[in-house]
C-alpha positions as CSV (number, residue, x, y, z in Angstrom):
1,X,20.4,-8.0,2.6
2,X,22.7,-10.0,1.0
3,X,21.7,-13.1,-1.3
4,X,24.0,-15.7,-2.6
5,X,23.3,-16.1,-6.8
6,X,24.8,-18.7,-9.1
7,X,24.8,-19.7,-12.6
8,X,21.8,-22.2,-12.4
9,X,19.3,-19.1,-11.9
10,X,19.9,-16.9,-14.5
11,X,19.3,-17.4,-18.7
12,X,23.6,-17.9,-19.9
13,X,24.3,-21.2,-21.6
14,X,28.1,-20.6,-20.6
15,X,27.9,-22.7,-17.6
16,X,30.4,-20.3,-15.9
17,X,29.8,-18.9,-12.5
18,X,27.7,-15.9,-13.2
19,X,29.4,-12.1,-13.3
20,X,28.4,-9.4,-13.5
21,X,28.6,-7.4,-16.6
22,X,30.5,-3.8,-16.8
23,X,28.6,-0.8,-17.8
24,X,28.7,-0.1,-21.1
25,X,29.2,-3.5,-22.1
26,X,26.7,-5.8,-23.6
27,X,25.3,-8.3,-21.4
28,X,25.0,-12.5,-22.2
29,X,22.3,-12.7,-20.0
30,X,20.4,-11.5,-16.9
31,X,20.2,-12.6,-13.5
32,X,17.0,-11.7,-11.1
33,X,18.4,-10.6,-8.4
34,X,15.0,-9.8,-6.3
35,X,11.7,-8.1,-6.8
36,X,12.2,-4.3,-7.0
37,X,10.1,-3.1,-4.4
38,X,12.3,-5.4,-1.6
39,X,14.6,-1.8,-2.6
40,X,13.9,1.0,-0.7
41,X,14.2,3.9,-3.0
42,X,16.9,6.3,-1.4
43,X,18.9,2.7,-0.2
44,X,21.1,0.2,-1.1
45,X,21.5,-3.2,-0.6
46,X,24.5,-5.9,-1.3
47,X,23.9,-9.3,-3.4
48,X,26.4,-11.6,-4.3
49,X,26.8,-12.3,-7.8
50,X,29.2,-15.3,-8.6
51,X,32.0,-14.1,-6.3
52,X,31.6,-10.2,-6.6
53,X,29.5,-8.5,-4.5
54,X,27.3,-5.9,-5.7
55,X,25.6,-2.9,-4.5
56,X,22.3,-2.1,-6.0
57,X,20.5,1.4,-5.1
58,X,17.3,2.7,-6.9
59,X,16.4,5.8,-6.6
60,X,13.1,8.0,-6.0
61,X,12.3,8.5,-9.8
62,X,12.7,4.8,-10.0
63,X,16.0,4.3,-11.8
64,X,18.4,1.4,-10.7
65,X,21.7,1.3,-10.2
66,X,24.9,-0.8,-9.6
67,X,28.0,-0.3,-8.0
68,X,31.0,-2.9,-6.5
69,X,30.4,-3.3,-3.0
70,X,34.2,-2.9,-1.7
71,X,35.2,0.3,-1.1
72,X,38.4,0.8,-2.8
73,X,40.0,3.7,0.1
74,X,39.2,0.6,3.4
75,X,38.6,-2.7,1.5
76,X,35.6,-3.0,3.1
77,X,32.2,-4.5,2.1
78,X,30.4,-1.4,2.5
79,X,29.3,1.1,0.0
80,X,25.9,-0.5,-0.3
81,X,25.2,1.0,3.2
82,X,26.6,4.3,2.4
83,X,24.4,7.7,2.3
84,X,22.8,8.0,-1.3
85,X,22.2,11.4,-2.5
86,X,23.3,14.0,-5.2
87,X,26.1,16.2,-6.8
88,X,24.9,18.7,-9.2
89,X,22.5,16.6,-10.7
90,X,24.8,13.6,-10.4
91,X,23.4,10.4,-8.4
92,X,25.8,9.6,-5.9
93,X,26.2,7.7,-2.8
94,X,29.2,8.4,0.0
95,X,30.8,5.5,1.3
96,X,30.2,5.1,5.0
97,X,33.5,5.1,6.8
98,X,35.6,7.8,5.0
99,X,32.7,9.4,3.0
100,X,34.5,9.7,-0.5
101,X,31.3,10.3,-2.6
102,X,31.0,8.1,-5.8
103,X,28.7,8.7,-9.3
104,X,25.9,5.7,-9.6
105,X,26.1,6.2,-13.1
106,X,29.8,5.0,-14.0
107,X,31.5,4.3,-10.3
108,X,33.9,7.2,-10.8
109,X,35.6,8.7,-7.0
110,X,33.9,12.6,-7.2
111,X,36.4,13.7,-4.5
112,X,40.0,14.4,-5.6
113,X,39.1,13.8,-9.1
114,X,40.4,17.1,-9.8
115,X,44.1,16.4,-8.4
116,X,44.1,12.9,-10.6
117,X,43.3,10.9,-8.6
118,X,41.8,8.6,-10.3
119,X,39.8,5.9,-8.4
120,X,36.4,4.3,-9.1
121,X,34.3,1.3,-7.7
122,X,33.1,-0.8,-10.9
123,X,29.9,-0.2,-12.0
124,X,27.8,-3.0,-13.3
125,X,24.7,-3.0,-15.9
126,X,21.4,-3.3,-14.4
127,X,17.4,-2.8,-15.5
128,X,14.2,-3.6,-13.8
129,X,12.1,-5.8,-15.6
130,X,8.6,-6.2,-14.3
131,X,8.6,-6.5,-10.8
132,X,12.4,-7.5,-10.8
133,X,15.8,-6.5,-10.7
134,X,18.4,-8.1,-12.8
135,X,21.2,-7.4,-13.0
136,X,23.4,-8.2,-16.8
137,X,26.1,-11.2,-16.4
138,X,29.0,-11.4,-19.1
């Protein structure tokens, strides 16, 4: 699923094109992105927000989660289709072509980390809020 978002839908007064916030980072505002239970929990699924595209996965406890959808290793639009699962108590989700697995929490590449290689998707802040899922815009 992937849904096409701008500006005129979410709460900023900037009157930019909406994008998403980094974790960690304060957001300006919040844009629904779609009711939460359109998420299958153990799945992802892609929106676009301004011109990033997103990955969004919750999980079976019913956290949320954001990730870039380009996979960094084929430059494709993919990791919101990739295999979600866990590392040691760490959510991840493999990307699908090469299967590099990746933390939900912060985007960080688990495999090769070790030899310094240091690669990461960008991870966005997101909540659910009633029955939706917003995700934070700077």
């Amino acid at each position: 699923m992937t849904t096409r978002l701008d500006a005129t839908t979410t709460t900023t007064t900037t009157g930019a094109t909406a994008a998403p916030a980094p974790a960690g980072t304060e957001p300006t505002g919040w844009l629904t992105v779609c009711p939460i239970d359109r998420l299958q929990p153990g799945r992802g699924a892609a929106a676009l927000v301004g011109d990033t595209q997103v990955a969004l996965f919750r999980l079976a406890d019913g956290s949320v989660h954001a990730l870039g959808n380009i996979d960094p290793f084929t430059g494709a639009a993919v990791v919101s289709r990739g295999i979600v699962g866990d590392r040691g108590g760490e959510p991840t989700v493999a990307a699908p072509l090469y299967k590099q697995v990746f933390s939900l929490r912060d985007g960080r590449c688990l495999d090769g980390a070790e030899d310094g290689d240091a690669v990461s998707l960008p991870a966005f802040v997101v909540r659910a809020m009633g029955d939706a899922l917003q995700v934070g815009l700077r």
